[in-house]
DSSP file (Angstrom, degrees, kcal/mol; ACC not computed):
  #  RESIDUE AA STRUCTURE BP1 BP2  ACC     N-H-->O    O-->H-N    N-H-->O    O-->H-N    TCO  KAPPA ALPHA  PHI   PSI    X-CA   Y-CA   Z-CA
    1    1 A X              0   0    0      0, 0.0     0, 0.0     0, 0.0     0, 0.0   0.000 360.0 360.0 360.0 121.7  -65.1   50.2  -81.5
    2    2 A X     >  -     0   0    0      1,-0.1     4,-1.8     2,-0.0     5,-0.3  -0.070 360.0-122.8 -42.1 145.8  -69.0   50.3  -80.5
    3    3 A X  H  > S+     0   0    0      1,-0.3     4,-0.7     2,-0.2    -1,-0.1   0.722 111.9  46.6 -44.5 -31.8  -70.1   48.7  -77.4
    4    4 A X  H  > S+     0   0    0      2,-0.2     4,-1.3     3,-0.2    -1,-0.3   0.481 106.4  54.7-123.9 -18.9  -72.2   46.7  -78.7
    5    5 A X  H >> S+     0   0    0     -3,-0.2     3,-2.5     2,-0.2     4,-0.9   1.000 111.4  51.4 -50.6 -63.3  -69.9   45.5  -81.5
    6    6 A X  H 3X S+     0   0    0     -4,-1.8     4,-1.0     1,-0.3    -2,-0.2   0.709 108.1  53.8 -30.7 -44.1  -67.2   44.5  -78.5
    7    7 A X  H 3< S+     0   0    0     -4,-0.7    -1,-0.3    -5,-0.3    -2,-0.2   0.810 106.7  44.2 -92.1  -3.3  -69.7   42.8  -76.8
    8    8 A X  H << S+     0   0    0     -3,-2.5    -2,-0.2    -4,-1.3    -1,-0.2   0.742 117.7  43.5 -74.2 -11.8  -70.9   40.4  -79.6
    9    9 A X  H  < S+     0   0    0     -4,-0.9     2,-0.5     1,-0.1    -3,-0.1   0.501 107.3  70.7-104.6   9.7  -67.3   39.3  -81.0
   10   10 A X     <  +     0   0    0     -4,-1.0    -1,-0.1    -5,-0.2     3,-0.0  -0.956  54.7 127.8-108.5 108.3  -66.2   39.0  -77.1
   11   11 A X        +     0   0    0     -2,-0.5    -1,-0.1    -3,-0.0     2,-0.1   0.680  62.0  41.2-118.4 -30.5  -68.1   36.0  -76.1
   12   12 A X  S  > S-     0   0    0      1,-0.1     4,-0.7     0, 0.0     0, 0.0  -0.112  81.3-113.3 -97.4-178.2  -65.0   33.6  -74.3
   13   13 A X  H  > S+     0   0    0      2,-0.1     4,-3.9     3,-0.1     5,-0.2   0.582 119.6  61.3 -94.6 -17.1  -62.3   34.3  -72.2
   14   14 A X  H  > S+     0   0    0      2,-0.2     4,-2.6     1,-0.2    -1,-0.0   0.929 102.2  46.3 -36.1 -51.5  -60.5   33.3  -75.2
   15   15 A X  H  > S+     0   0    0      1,-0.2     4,-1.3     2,-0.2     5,-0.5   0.969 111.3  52.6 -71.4 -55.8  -61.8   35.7  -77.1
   16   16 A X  H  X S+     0   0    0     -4,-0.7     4,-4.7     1,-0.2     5,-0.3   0.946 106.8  53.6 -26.2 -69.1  -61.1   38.1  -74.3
   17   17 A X  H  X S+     0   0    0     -4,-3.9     4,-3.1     2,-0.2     5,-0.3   0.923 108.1  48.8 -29.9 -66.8  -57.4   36.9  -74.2
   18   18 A X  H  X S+     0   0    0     -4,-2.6     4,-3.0     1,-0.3     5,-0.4   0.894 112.0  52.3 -44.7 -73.4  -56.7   37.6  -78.2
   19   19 A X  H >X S+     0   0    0     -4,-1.3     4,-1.6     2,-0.3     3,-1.3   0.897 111.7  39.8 -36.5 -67.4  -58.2   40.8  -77.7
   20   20 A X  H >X S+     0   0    0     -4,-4.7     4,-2.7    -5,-0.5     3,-1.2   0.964 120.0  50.9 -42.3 -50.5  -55.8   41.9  -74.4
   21   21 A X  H 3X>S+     0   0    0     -4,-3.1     4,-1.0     1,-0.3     5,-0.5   0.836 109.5  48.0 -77.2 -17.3  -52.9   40.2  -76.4
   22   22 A X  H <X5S+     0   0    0     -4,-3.0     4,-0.7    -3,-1.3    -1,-0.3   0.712 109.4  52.9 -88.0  -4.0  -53.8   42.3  -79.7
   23   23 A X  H <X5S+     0   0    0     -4,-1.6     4,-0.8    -3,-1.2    -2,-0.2   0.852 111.1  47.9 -88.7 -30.6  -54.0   45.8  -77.7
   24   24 A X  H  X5S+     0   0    0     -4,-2.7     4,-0.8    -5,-0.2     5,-0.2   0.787 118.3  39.2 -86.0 -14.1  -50.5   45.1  -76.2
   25   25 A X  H >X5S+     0   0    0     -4,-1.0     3,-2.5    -5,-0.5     4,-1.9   0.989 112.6  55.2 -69.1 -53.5  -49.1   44.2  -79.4
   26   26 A X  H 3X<S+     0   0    0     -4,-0.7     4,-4.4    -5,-0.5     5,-0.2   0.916 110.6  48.4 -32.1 -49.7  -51.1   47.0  -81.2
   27   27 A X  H 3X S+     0   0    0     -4,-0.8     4,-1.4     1,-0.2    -1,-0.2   0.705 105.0  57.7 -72.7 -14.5  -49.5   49.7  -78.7
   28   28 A X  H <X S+     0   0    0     -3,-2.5     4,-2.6    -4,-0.8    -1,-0.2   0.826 110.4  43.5 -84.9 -32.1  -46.0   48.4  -79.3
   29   29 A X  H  X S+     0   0    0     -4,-1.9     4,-1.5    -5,-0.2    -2,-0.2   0.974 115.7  50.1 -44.9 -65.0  -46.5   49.1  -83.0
   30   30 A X  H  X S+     0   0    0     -4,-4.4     4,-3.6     1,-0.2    -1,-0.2   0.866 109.4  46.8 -44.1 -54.7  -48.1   52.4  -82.3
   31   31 A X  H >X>S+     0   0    0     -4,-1.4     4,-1.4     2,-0.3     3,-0.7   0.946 108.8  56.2 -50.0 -63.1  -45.6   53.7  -80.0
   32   32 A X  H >X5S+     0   0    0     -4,-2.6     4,-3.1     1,-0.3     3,-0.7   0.843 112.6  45.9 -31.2 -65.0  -42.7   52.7  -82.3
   33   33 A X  H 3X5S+     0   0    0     -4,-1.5     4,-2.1     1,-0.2    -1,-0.3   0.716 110.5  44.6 -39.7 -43.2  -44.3   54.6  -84.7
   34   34 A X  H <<5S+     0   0    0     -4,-3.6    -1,-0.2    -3,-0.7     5,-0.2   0.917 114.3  57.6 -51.3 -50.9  -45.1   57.7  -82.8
   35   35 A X  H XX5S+     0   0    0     -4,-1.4     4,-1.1    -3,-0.7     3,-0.7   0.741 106.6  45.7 -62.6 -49.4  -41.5   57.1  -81.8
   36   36 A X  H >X<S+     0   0    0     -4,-3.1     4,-4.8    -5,-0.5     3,-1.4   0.990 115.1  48.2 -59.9 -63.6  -40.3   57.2  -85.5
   37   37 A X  H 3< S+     0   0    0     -4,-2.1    -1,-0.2     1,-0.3    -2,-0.2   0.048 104.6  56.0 -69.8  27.2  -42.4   60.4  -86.3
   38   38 A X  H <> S+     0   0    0     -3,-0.7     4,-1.5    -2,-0.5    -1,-0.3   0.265 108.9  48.7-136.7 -23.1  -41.3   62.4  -83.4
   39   39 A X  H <X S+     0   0    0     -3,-1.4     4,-3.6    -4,-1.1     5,-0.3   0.887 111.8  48.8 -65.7 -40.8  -37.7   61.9  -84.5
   40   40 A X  H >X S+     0   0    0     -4,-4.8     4,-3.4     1,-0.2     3,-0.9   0.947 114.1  50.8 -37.4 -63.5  -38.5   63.0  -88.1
   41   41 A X  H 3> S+     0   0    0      1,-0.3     4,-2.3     2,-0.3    -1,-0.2   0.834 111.1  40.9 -15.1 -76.4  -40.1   65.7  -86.6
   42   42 A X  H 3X S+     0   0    0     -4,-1.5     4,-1.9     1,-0.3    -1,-0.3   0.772 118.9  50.5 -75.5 -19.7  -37.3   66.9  -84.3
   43   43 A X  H <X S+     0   0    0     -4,-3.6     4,-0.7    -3,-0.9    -2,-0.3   0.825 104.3  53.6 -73.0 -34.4  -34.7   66.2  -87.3
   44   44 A X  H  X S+     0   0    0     -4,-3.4     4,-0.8    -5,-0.3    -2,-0.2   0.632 110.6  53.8 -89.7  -2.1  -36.6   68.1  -89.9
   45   45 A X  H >X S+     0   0    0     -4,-2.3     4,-2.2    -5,-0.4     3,-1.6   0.956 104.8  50.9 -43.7 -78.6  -36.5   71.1  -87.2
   46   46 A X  H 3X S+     0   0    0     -4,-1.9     4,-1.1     1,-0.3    -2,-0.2   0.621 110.9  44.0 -68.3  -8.8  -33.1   71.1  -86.8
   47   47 A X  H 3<>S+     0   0    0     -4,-0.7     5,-2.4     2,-0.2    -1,-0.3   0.855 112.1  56.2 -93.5 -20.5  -32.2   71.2  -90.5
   48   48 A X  H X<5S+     0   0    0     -3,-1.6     3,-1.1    -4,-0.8    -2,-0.2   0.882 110.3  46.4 -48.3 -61.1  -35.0   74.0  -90.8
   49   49 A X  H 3<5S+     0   0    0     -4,-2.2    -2,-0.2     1,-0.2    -1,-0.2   0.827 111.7  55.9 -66.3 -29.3  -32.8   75.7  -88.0
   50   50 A X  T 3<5S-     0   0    0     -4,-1.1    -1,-0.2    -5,-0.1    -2,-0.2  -0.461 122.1-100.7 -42.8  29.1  -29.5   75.0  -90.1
   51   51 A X  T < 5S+     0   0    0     -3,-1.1    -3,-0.2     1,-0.2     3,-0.1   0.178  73.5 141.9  88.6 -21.2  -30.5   76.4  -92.6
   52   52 A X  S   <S-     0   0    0     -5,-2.4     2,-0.5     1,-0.2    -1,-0.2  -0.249  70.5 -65.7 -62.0 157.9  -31.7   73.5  -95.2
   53   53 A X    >>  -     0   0    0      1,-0.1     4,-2.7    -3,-0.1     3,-1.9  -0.611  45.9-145.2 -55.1 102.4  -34.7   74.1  -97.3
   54   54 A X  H 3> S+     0   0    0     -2,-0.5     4,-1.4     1,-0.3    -1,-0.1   0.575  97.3  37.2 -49.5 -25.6  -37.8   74.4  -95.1
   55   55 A X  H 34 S+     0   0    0      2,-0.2    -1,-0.3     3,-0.1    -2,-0.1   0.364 114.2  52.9-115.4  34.5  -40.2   72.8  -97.3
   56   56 A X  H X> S+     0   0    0     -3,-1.9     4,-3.8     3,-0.1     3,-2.1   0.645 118.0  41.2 -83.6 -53.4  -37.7   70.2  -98.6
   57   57 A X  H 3< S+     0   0    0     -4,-2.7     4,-0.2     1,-0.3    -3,-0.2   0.789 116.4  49.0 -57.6 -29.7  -37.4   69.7  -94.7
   58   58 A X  T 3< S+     0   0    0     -4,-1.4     4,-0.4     2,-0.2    -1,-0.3   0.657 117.2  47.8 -64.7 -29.1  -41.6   70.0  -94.2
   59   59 A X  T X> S+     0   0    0     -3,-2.1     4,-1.0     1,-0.2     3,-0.6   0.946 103.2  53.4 -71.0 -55.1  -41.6   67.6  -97.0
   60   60 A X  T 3< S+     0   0    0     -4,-3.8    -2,-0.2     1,-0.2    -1,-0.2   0.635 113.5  44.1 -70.1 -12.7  -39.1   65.2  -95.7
   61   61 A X  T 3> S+     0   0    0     -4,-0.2     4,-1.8     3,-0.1    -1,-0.2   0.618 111.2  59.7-107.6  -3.6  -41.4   64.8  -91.9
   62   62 A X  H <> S+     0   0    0     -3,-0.6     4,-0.7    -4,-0.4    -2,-0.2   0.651 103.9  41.9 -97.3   5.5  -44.3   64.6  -94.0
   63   63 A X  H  X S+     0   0    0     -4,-1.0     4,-1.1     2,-0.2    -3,-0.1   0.347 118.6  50.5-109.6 -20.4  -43.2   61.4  -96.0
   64   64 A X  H  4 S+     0   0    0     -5,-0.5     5,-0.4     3,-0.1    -2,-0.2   0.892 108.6  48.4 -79.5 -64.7  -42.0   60.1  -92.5
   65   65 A X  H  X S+     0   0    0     -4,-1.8     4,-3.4     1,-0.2    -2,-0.2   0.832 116.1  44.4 -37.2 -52.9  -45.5   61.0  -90.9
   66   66 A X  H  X S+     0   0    0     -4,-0.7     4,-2.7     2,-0.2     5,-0.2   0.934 114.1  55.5 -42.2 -71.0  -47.2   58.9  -94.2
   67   67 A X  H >< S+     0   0    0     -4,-1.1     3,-2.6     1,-0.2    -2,-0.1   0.510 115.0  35.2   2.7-113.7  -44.3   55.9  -93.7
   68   68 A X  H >> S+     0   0    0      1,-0.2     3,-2.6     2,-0.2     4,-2.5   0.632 115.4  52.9  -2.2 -83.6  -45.2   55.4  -90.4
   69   69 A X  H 3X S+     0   0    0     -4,-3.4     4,-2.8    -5,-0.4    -1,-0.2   0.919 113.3  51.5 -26.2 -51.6  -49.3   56.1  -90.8
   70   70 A X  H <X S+     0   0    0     -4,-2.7     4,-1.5    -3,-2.6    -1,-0.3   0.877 111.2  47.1 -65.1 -32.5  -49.1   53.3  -93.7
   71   71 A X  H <> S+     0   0    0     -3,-2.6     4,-3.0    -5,-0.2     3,-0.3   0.927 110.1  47.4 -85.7 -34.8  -47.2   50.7  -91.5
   72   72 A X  H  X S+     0   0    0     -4,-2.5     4,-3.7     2,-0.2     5,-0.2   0.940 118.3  41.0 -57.6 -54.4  -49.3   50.9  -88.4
   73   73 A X  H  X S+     0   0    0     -4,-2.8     4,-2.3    -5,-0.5    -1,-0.2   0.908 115.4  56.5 -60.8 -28.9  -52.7   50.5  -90.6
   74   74 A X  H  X S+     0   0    0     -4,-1.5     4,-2.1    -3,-0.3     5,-0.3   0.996 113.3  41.2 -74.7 -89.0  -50.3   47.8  -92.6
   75   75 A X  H  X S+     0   0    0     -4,-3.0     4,-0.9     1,-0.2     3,-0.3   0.807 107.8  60.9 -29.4 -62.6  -49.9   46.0  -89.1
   76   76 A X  H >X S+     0   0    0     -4,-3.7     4,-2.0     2,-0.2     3,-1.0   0.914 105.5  42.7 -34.8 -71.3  -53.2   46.4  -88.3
   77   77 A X  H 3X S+     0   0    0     -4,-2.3     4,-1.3     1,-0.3    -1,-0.2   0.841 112.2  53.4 -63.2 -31.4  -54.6   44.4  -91.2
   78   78 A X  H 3X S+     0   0    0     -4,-2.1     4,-1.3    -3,-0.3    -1,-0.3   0.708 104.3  57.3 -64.4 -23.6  -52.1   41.5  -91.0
   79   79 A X  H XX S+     0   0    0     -3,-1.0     4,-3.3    -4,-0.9     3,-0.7   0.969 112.5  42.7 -69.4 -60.6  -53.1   41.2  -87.5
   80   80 A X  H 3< S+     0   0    0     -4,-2.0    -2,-0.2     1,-0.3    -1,-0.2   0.685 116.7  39.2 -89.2   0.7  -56.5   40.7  -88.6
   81   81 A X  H 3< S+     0   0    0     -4,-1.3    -1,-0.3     2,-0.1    -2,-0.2   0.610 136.6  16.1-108.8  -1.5  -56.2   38.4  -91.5
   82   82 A X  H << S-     0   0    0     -4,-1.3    -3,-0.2    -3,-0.7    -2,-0.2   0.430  88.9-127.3-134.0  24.3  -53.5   36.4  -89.8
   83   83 A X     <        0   0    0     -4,-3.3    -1,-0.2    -5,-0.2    -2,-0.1  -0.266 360.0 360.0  79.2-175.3  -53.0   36.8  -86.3
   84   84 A X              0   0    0     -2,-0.1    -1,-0.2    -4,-0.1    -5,-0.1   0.639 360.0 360.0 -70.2 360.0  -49.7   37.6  -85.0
């Protein structure tokens, strides 16, 4: 976000508020997600090391990665067309 956007739609302390309270909600999303995709991750390793098909298993952390990617931007836009 530009500077100069932030500072015309932050005008209140209201506005201020929403904002704090959408950045820690935003980060709880993210993290889960990062959270999700760093198990895919470390699971499609280990079947890669056990022998499973390496690009079934490259397939299968890149359809996690997507998931994830799709739910956070998904969250994102519901945040902004209806609040939390």
């Amino acid at each position: 976000m530009s500077k100069n956007l932030f500072e015309s739609t932050i005008k209140t302390q209201a506005d201020l508020d929403e904002y704090k309270d959408f950045q820690v909600w935003m980060n709880k999303v993210l993290d889960e997600s990062i959270s999700d995709v760093r198990y895919a991750i470390k699971e499609g390793t280990e079947g890669m090391q056990n022998g499973h098909n390496k690009i079934g298993m490259f397939k299968y952390m890149q359809s996690q990665i997507m998931r994830q990617t799709e739910f956070s931007i998904a969250a994102f836009n519901k945040y902004k067309m209806y609040g939390r």
